[in-house]
C-alpha positions in Angstrom: 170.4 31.2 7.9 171.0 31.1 3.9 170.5 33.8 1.0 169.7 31.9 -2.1 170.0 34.0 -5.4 169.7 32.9 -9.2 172.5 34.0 -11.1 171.2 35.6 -14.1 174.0 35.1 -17.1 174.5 31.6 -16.9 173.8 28.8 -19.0 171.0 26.6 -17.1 169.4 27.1 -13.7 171.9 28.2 -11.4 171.8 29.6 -8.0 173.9 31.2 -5.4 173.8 30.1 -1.7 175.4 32.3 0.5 175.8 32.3 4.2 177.1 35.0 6.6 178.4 37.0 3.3 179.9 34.1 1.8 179.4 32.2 -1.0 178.6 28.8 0.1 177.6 26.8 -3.1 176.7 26.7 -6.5 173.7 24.7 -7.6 173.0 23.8 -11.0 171.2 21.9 -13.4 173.0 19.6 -15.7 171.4 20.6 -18.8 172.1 17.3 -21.1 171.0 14.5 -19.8 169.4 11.4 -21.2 166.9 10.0 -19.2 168.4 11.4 -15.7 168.1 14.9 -14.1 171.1 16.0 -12.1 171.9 18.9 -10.2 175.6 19.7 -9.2 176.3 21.6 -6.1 179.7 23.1 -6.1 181.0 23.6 -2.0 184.3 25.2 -2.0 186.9 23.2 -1.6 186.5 19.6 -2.6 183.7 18.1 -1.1 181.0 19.0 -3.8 177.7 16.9 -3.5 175.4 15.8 -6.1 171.6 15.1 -6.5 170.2 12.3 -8.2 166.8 10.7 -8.9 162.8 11.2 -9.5 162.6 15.4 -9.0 159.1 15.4 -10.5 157.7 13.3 -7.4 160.1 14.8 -4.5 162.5 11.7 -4.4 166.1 12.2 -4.6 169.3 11.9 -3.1 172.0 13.8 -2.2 175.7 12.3 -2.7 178.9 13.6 -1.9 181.4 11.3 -4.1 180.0 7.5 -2.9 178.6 8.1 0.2 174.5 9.1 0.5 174.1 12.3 3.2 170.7 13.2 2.4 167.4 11.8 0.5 164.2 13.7 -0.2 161.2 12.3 -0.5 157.4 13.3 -0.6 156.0 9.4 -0.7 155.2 9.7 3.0 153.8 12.8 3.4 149.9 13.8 2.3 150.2 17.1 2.2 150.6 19.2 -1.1 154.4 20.7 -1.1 155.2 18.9 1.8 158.3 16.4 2.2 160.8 15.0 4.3 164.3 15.6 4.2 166.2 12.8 6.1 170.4 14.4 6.6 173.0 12.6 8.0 174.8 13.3 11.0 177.6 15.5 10.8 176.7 16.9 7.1 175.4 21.1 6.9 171.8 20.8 7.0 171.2 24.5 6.7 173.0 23.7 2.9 170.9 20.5 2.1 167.5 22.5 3.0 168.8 25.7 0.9 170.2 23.5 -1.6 166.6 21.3 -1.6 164.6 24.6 -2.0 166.7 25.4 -4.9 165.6 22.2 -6.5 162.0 22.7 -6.1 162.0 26.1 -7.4 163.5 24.4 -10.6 161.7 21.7 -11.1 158.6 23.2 -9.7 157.8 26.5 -10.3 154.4 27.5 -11.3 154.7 30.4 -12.9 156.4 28.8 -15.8 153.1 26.4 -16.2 
């Protein structure tokens, strides 16, 4: 199980994931890009991961330094608000999924429409 909160005094989107009491991650948006939207999610320790790619259409990857450990993607699913989330063995899934919802709330919240 994961708590997600947005931390409110921050520069950019930025949210909290915490699991049983402890801070897990930090996702946030890089807020200047050209062309590219990147979000940065800060693990403790040194393993942080990053996501990369076409947010707007549910198609992105997660990286952690070279190596792909997850991809998101809506292209084969019908269904409004409906993806699939392909992790790779060994890697937190519980983190990806919390870390995905993050991203959609982000990039697509309708109350800001």
């Amino acid at each position: 199980m994961a708590f997600i909160s947005q931390k409110m005094l921050s520069w950019g989107p930025t949210y909290e994931i915490h699991r049983g009491g402890q801070l897990a991650a930090v996702v946030k948006k890089q807020l200047f890009t050209v062309l590219k939207c990147r979000f940065f999610v800060d693990v403790p320790g040194p393993d942080d991961i990053e996501a990369e790619g076409n947010f707007t259409d549910h198609e992105y990857s997660f990286t952690r330094g070279s190596s792909e450990i997850a991809h998101v993607s809506k292209k084969w699913f019908a269904l409004s608000d409906t993806y699939g989330i392909d992790i790779a063995d060994g890697v937190d899934d519980v983190l990806i999924l919390a870390c995905a919802v993050v991203i959609d709330m982000v990039c697509h919240d309708r109350k800001r429409r």
